[in-house]
Backbone as CSV, one residue per row, in Angstrom:
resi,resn,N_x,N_y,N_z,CA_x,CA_y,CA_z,C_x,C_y,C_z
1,UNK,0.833,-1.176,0.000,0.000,0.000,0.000,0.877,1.238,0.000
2,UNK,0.556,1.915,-0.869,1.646,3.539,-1.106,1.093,4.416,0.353
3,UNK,2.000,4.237,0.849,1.984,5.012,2.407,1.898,6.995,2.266
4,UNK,2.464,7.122,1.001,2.304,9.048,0.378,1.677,9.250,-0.570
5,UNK,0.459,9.063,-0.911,0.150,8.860,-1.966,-0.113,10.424,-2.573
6,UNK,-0.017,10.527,-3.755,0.334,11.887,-4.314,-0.856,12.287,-5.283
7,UNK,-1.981,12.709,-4.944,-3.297,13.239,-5.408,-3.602,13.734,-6.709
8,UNK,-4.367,13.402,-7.621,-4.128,14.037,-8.587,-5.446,15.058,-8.731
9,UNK,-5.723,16.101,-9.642,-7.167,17.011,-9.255,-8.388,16.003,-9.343
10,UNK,-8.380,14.971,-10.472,-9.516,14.379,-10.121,-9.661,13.658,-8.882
11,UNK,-8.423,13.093,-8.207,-8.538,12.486,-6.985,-9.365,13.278,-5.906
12,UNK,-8.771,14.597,-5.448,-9.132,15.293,-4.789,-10.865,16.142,-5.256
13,UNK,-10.769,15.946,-6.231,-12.364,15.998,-6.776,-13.154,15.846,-6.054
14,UNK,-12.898,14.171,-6.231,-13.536,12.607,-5.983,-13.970,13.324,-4.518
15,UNK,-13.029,13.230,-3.678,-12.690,13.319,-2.533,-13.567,14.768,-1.570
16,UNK,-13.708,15.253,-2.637,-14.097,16.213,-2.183,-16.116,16.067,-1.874
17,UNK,-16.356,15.429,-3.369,-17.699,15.248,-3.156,-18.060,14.027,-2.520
18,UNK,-17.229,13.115,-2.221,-17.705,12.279,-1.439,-18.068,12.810,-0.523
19,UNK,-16.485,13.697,0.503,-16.838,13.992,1.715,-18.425,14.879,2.268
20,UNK,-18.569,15.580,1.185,-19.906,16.718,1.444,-20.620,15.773,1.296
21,UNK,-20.939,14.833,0.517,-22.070,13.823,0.706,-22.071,12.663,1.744
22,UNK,-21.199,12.683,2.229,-21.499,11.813,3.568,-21.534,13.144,4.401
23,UNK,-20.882,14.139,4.906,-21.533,14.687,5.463,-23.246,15.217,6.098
24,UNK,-23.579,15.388,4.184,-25.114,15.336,4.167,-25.833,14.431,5.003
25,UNK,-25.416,13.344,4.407,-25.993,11.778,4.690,-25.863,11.393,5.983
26,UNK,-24.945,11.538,6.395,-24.645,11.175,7.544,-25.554,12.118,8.482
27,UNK,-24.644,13.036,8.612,-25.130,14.224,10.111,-26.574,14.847,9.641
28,UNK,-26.832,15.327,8.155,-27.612,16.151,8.084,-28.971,15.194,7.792
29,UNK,-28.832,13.707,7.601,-30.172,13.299,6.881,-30.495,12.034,8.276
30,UNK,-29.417,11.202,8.059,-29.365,9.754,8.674,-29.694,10.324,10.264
31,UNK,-28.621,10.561,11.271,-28.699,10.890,12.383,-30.192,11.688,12.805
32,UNK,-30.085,12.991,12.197,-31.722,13.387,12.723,-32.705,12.799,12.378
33,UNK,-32.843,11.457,11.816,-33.858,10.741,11.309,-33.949,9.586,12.373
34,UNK,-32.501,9.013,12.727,-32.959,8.230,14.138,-33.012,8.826,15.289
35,UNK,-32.418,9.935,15.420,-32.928,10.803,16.928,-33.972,11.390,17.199
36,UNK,-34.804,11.976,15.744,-35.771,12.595,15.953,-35.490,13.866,16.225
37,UNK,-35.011,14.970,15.314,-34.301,15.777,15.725,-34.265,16.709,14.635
38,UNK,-34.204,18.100,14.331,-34.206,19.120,13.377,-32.971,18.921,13.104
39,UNK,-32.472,18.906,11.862,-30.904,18.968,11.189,-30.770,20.081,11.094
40,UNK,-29.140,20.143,11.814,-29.108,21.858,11.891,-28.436,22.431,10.225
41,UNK,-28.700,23.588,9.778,-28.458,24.167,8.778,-26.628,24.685,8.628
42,UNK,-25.931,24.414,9.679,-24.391,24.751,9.222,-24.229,23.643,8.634
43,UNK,-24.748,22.413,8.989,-23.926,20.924,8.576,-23.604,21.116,6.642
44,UNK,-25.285,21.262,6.594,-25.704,21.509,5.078,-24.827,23.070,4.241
45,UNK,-24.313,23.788,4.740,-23.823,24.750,4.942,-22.120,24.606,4.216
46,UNK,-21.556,23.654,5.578,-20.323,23.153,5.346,-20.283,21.786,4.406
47,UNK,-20.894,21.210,3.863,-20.730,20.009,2.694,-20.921,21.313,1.609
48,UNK,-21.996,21.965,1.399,-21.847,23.043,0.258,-21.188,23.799,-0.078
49,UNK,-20.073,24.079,1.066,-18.910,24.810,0.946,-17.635,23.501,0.608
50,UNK,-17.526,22.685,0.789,-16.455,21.742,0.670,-16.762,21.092,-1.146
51,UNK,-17.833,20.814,-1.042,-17.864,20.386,-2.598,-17.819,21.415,-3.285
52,UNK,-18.022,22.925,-3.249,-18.069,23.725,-4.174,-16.522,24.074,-4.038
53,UNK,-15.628,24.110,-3.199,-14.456,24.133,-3.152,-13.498,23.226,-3.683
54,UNK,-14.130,21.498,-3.255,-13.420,20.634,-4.352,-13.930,20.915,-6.129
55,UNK,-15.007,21.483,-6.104,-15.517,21.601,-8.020,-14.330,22.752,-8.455
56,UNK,-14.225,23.823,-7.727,-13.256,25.259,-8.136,-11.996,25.038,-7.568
57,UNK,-12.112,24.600,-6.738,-10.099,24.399,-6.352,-9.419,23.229,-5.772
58,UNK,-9.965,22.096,-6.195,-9.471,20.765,-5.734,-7.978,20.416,-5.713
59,UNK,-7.029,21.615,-6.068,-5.352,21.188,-5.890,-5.504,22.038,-4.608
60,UNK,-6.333,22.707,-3.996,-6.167,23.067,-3.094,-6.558,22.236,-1.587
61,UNK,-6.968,21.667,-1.795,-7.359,20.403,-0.850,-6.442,19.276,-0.571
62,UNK,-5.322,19.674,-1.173,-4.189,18.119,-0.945,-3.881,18.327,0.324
63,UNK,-3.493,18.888,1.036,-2.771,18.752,2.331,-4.040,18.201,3.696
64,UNK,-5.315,19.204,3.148,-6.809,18.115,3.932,-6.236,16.432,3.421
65,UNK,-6.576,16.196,2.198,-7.008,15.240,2.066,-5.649,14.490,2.477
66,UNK,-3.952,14.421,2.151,-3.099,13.811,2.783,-3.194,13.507,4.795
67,UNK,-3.458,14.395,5.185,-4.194,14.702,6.073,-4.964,12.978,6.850
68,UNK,-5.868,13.158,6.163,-6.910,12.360,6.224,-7.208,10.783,5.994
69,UNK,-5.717,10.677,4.862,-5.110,9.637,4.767,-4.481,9.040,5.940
70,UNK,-3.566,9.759,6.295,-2.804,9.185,7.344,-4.054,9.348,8.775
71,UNK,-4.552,9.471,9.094,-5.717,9.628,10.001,-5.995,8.387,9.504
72,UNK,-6.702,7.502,7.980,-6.959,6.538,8.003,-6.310,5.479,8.396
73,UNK,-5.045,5.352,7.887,-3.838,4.482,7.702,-3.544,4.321,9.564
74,UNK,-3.611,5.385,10.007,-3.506,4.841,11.830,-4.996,3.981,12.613
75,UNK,-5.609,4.816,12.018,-7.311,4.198,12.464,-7.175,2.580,11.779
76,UNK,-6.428,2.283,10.742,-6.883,0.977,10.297,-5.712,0.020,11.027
77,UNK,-4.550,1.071,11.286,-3.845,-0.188,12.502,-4.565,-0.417,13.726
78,UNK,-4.970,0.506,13.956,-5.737,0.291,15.478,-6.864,-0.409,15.940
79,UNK,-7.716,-0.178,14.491,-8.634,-1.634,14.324,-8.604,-2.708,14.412
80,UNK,-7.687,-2.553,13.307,-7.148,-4.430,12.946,-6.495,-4.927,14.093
81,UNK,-6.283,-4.540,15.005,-5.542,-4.978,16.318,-6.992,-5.425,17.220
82,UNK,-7.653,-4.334,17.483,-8.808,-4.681,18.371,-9.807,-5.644,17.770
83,UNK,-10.296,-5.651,16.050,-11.162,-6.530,16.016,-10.330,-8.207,15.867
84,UNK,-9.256,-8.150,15.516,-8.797,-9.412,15.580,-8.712,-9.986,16.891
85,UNK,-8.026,-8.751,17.731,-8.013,-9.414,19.340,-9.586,-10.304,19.826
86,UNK,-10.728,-9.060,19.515,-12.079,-9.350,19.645,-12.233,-10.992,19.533
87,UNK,-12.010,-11.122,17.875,-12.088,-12.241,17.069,-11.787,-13.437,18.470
88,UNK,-10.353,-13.067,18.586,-9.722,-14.326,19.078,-10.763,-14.571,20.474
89,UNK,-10.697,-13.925,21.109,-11.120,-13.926,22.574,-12.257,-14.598,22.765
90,UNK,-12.977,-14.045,21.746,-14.539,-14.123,21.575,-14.979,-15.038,20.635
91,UNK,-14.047,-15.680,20.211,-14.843,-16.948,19.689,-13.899,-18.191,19.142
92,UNK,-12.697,-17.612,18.699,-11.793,-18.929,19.017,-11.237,-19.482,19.960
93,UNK,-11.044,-18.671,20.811,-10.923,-18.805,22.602,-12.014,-19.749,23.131
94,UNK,-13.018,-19.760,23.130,-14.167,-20.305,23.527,-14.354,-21.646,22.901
95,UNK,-14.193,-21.450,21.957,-14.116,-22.461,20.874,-13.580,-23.680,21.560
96,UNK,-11.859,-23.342,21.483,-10.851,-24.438,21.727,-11.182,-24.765,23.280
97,UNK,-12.012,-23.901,24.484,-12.025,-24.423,25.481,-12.911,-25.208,25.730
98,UNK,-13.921,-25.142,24.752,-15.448,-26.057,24.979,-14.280,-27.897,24.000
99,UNK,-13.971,-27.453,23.397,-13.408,-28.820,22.558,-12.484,-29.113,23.458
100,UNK,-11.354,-29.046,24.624,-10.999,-29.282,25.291,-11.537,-30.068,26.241
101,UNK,-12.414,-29.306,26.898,-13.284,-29.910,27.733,-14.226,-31.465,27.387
102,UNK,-14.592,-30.912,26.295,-15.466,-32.364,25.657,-14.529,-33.361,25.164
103,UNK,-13.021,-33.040,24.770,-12.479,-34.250,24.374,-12.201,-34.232,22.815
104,UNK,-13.138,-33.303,22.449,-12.884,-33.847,20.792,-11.252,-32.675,20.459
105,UNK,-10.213,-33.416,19.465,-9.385,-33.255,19.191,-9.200,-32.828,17.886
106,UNK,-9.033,-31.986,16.985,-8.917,-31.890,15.780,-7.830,-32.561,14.852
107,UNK,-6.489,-32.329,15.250,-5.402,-32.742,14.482,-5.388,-34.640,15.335
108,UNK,-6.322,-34.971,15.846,-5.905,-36.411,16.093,-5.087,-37.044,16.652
109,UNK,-4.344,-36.046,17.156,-3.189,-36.342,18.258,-3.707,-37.390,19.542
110,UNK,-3.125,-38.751,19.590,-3.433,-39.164,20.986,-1.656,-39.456,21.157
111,UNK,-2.458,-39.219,23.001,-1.330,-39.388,23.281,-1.033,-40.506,24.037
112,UNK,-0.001,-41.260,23.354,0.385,-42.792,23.565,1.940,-42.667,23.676
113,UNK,2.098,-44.091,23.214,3.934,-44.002,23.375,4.464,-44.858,21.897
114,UNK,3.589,-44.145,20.974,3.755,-44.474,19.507,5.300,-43.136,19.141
115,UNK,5.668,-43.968,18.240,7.043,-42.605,17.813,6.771,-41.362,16.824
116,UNK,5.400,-41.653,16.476,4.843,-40.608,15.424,3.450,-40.450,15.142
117,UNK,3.032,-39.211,15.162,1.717,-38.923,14.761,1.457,-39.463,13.782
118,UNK,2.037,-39.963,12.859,1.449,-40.124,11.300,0.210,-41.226,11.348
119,UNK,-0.437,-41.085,10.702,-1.580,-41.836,9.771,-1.353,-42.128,8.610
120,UNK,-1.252,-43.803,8.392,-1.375,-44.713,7.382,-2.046,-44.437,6.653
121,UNK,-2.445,-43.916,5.465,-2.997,-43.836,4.364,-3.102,-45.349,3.442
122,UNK,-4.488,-46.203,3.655,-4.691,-47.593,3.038,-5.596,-47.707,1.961
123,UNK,-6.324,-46.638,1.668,-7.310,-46.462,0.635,-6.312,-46.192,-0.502
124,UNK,-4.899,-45.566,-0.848,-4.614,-44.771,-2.382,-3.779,-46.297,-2.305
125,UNK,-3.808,-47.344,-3.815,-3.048,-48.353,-4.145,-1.178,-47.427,-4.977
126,UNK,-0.127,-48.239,-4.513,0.717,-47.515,-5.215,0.245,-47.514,-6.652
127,UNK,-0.330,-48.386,-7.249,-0.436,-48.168,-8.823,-0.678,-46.515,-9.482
128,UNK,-1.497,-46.139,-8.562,-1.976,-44.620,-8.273,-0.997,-43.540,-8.468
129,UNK,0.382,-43.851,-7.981,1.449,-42.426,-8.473,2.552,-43.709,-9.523
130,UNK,2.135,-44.972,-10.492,2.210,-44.823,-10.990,2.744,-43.996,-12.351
131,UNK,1.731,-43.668,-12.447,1.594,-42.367,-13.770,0.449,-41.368,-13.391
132,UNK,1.437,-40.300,-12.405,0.246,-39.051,-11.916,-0.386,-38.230,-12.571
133,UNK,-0.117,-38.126,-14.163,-0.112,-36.898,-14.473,-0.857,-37.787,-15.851
């Protein structure tokens, strides 16, 4: 993943009308629709000022939008740490302790005083590697 990535005007375009439209969407439409709540008029205000700024001066927005990148690029280490931790704790954790408990074993391991895990394979006849191909 290009860690600097270097914007070009349509990038910052892009970027620009996305952001005013989730703004919209978000704060000005979605939220006061589950709170029950008047959407206040700066929100709508500031997306109309940001997209009309990315339409007329979108090389002017690189340092926001680099910005914003790296804001992502830390937010997505910090995630990926907590939902994997989540992951583990919360359900492969649990997992391996309930199969513990009950006995059942996945890789088949018993433990005896044999010199090797392996399993005999009696179903494939050598004729079989033969001619593999």
């Amino acid at each position: 993943m290009n860690q600097n990535p270097k914007p070009d005007e349509t990038e910052l375009r892009k970027f620009a009308l996305l952001s005013g439209f989730i703004v919209v969407l978000l704060f000005g439409i979605l939220i006061p629709w589950i709170f029950e709540i008047k959407a206040p008029l700066w929100l709508w205000v500031i997306a109309l000022c940001f997209i009309l700024w990315g339409a007329i001066l979108p090389m002017s927005l690189e340092r926001i939008y680099l910005l914003w990148i790296k804001i992502g690029i830390i937010l997505s280490k910090i995630t990926t740490l907590i939902v994997l931790g989540l992951f583990f704790y919360l359900v492969l954790f649990p997992v391996g302790i309930i199969m513990r408990f009950t006995g059942h074993v996945l890789m088949r391991k018993k433990h005896n005083n044999t010199e090797s895990y392996r399993i005999i394979s009696d179903h494939y006849p050598k004729e079989d590697m033969e001619r593999p191909f």
